[in-house]
C-alpha positions as CSV (number, residue, x, y, z in Angstrom):
1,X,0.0,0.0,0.0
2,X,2.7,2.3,1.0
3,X,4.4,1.9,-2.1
4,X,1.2,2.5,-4.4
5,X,1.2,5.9,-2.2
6,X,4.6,6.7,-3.2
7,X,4.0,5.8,-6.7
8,X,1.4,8.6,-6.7
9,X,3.5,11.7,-5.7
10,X,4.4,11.2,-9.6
11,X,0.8,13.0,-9.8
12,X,1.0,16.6,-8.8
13,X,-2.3,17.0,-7.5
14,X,-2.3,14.1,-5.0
15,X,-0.6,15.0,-1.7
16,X,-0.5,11.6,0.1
17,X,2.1,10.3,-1.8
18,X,4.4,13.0,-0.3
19,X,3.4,12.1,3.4
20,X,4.0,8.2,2.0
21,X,7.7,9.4,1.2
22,X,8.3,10.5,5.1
23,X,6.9,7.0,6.2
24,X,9.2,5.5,3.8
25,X,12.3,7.4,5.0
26,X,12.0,5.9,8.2
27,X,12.6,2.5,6.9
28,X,14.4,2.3,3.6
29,X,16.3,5.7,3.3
30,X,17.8,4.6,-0.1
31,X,14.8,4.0,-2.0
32,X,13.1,7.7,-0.4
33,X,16.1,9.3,-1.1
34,X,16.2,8.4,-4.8
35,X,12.0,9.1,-4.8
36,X,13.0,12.8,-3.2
37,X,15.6,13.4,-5.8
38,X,13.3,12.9,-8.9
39,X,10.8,14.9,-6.7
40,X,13.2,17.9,-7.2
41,X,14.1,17.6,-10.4
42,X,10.9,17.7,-11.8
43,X,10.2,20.9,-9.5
44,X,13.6,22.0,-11.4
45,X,12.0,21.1,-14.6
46,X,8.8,22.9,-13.7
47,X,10.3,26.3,-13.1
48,X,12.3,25.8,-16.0
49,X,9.5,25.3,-18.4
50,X,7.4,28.4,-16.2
51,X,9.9,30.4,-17.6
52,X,10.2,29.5,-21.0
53,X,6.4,30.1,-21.2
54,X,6.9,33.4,-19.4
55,X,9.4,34.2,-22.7
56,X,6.6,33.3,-24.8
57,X,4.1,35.4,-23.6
58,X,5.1,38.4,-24.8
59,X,4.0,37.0,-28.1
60,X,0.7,36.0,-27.1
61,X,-0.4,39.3,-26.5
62,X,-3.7,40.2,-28.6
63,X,-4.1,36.7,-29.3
64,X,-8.2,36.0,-29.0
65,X,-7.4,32.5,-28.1
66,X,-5.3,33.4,-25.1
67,X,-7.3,33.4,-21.6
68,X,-7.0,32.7,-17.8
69,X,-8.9,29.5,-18.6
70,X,-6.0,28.8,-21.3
71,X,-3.4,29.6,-18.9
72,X,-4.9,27.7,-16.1
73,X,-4.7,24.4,-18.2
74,X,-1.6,25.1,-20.1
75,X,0.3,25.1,-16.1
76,X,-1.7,22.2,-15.1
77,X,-0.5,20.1,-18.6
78,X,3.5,22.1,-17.3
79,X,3.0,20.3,-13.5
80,X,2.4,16.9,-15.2
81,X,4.8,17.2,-17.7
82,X,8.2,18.0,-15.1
83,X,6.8,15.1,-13.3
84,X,6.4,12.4,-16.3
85,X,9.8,13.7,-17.3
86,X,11.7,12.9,-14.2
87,X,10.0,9.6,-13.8
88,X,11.8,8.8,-16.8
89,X,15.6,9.4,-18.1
90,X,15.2,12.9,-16.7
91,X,17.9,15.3,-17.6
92,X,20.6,13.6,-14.8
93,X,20.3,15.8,-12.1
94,X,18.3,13.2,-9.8
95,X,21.5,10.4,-10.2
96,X,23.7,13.6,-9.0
97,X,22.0,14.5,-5.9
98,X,21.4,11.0,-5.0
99,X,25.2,10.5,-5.1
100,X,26.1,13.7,-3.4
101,X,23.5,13.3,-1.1
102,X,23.9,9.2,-0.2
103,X,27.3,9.9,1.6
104,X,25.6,12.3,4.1
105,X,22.9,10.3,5.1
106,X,23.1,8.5,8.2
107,X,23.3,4.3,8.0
108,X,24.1,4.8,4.6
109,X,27.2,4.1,3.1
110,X,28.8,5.9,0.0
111,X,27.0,3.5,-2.5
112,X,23.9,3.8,-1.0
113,X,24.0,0.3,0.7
114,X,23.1,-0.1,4.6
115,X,25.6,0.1,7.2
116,X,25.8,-2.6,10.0
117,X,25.1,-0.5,12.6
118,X,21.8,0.9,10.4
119,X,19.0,1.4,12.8
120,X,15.6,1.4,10.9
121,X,13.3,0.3,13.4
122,X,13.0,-0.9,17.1
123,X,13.5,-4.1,16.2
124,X,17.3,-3.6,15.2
125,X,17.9,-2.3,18.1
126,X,19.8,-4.3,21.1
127,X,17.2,-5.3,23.8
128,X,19.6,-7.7,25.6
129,X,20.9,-6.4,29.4
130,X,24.5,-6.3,29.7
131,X,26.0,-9.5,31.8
132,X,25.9,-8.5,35.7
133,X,29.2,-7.8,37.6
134,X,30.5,-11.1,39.4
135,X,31.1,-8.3,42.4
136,X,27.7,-7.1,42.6
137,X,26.8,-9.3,45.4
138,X,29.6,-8.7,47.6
139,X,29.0,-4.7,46.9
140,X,25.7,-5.3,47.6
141,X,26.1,-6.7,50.9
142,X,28.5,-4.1,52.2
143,X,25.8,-1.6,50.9
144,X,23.6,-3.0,53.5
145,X,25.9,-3.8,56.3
146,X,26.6,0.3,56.0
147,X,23.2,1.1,56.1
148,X,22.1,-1.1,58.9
149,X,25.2,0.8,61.1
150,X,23.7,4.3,60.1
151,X,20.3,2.6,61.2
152,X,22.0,1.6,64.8
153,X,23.3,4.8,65.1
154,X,20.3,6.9,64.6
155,X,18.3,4.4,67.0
156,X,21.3,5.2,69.5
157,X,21.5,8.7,69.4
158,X,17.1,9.1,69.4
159,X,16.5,8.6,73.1
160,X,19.2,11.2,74.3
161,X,17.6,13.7,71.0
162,X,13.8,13.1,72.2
163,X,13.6,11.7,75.9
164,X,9.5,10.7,76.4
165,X,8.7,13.5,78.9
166,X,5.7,12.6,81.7
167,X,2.1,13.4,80.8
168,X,2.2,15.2,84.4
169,X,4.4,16.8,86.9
170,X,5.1,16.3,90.5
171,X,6.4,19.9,91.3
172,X,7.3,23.1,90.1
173,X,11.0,22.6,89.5
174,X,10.0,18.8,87.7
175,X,8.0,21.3,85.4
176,X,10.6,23.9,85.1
177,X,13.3,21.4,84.8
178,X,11.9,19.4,82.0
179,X,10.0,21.9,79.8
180,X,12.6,24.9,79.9
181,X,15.2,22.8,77.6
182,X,11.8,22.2,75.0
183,X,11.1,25.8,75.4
184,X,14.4,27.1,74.5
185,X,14.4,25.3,71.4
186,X,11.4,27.3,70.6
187,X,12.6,30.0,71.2
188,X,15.9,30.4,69.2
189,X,13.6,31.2,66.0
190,X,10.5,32.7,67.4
191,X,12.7,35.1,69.6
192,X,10.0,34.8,72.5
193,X,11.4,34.7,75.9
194,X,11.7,30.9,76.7
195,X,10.5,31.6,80.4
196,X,7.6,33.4,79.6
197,X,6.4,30.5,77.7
198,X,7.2,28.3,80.8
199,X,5.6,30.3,82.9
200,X,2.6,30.9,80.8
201,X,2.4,27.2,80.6
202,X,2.4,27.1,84.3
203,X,-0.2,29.1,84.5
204,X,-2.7,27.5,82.1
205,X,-1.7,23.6,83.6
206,X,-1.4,24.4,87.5
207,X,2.7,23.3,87.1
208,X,1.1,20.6,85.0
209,X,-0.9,19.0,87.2
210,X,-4.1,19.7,85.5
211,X,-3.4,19.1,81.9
212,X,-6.0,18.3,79.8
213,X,-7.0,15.2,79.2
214,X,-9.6,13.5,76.8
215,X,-12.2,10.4,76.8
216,X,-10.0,7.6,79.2
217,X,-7.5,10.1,80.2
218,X,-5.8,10.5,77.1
219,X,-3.0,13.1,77.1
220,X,-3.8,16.3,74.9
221,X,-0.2,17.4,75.8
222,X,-1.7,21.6,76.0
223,X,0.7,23.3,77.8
224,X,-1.1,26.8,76.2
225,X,-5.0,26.3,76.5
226,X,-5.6,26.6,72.4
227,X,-9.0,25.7,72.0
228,X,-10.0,23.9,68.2
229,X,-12.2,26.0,66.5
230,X,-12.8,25.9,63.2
231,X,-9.0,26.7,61.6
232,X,-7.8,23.2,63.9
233,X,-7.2,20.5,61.3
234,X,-6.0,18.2,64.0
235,X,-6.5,15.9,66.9
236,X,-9.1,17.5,69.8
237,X,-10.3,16.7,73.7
238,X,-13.6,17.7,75.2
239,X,-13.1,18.8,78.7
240,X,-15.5,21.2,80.9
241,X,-13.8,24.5,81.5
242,X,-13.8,28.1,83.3
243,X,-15.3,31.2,81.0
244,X,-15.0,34.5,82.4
245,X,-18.4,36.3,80.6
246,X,-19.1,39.7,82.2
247,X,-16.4,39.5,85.2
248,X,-17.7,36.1,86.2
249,X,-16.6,32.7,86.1
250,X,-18.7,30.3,83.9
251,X,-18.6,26.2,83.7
252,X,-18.6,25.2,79.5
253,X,-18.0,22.2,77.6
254,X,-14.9,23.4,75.1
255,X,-12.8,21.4,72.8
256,X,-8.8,21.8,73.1
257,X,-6.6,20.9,70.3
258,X,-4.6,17.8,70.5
259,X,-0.5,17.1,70.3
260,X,1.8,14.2,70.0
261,X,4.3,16.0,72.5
262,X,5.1,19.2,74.2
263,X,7.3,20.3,71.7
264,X,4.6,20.0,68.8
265,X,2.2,22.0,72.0
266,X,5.1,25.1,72.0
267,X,5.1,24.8,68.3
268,X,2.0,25.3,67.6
269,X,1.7,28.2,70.4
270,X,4.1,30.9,68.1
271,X,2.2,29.7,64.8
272,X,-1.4,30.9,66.6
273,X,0.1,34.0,67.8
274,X,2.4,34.8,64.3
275,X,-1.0,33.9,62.2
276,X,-3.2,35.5,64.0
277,X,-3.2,39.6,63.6
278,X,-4.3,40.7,66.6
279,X,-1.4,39.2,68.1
280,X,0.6,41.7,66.0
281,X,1.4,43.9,68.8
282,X,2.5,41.3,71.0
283,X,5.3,39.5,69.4
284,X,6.5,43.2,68.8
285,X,7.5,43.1,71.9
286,X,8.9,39.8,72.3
287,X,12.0,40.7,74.2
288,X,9.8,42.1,76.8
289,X,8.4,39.7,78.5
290,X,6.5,41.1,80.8
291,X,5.2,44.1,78.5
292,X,4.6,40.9,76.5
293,X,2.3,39.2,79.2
294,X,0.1,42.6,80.0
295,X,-0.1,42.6,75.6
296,X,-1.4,39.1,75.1
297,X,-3.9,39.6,78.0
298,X,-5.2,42.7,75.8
299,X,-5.6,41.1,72.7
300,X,-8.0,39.0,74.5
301,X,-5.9,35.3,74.3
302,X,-7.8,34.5,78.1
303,X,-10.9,35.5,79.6
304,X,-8.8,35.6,82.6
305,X,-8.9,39.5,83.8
306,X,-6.0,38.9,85.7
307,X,-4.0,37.1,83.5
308,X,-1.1,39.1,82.6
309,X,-0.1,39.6,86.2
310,X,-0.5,36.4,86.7
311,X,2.1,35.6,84.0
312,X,4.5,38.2,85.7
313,X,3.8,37.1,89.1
314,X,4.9,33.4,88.3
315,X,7.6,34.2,86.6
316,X,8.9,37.0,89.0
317,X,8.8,33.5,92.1
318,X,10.8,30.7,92.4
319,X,10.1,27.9,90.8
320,X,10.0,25.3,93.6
321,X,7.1,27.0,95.4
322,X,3.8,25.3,94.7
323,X,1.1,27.8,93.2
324,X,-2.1,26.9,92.4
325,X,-3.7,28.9,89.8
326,X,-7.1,28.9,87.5
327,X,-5.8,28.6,84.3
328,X,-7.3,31.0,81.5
329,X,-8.6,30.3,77.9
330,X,-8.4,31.1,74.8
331,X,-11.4,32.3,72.7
């Protein structure tokens, strides 16, 4: 079929033939190379006998039977004509470009003949896989005795990293001790004063003896009171908690979001103030911790009238005395 296509690019109306000659340069480059040439010599031919009619037509001027219609047919009969006469012996100039142009195309050689290493298809390509190494097992194996050492090494070096922490605290300094380290961490990139957090902490757990705690006791780890609203994506606890509405203290059912650790708890306490704007003011004044405390209480993070002094009051005490405090909330 493909060759009947190609046959008919000899007819200069029928374009198919011309998109048979690109199919057929994929896999026989010789034979479309030789069908090309005789493709541009009758185009060669064609202008050649445009412009010998062009020479004549200065003496068909006034002639009656000279017309469009004439002129139409008279290039149609031209088209054919170059093309019949390349098909043929031609006037040479297909042979020449096939020569010149056989050397340059790829898989070819200088005859026209196919190379060895001629690639016409998929199929002459090499599908085998090279022969394995005889030292790939033994490089394998010390692959994996290197990775299982990394392996023992991170496992070593997690407990001292990340030491469980209690879900509750027997005294102030057990609360101080274990939690000022966490919030330290904190607060080399929030720049919030790693004692205000402890202390504000404090206040909201009672020196962590009131965390909050879900359905079977199930640790929230809150150090900070953040209640889940809407914008909480994560784990929550339902717990029953004091409101101050008007100046008095109120009993309601809340839900507090949920952590894996304290860490995660601190965490998550400088991305509620840094995304929330009205907390602008507050982290201005970050290195002022106790302009800080009297700020968060006026942006309205507790209920708590009281609880910027509180704030200051813990964190102007030592931290082995045991205070008990009403924590505040968060709205």
């Amino acid at each position: 079929m493909q060759d009947y296509q190609v046959q008919q690019a000899q007819v200069y109306t029928d374009f198919n033939g011309l998109n048979a000659l690109k199919s057929q340069a994929r896999t026989d480059k010789q034979a479309a190379l030789e069908e090309v040439a005789r493709q541009f010599e009758s185009l060669f031919l064609s202008e050649m006998l445009k412009s010998m009619r062009k020479a004549g037509d200065v003496f068909a001027e006034g002639n009656y039977l000279n017309s469009s219609q004439s002129e139409f047919y008279r290039d149609m009969f031209d088209s054919q004509l170059s093309l019949t006469m390349a098909k043929g012996q031609g006037t040479g100039l297909a042979e020449a470009l096939v020569r010149q142009l056989g050397e340059q195309t790829p898989g070819l050689a200088s005859d026209g003949g196919k190379l060895a290493a001629h690639k016409a298809s998929l199929a002459d390509y090499e599908r085998s896989l090279p022969a394995l190494s005889a030292k790939l097992p033994d490089q394998l194996n010390q692959v994996t005795a290197v990775a299982k050492q990394a392996e023992s090494a991170a496992l070593s070096l997690k407990p001292a990293a990340s030491k469980a922490l209690p879900e509750q605290f027997d005294s102030p300094d057990h609360f101080v001790r274990e939690l000022l380290p966490v919030a330290e961490r904190i607060a080399a990139d929030s720049g919030i004063d790693p004692k205000l957090m402890v202390a504000q902490a404090a206040l909201e757990t009672g020196w962590g003896r009131h965390m909050i705690k879900g359905d079977g006791n199930q640790p929230s780890f809150n150090l900070f009171g953040i209640k889940a609203d809407s914008r909480w994506q994560g784990e929550a606890v339902t717990i029953t908690t004091t409101e101050y509405r008007e100046g008095l203290p109120l009993k309601e059912q809340a839900q507090f979001r949920a952590y894996p650790d304290y860490e995660s708890s601190f965490r998550d306490y400088v991305s509620f103030l840094e995304s929330n704007p009205r907390y602008r003011d507050v982290l201005s004044v970050a290195d002022q911790p106790e302009i800080f405390a009297d700020k968060l209480q006026e942006a309205g993070y507790a209920t708590d009238p009281n609880y910027g002094e509180k704030i200051r009051r813990i964190m102007g005490r030592d931290s082995l005395m045991t205070l008990s405090m009403d924590s505040g909330t968060k709205e």
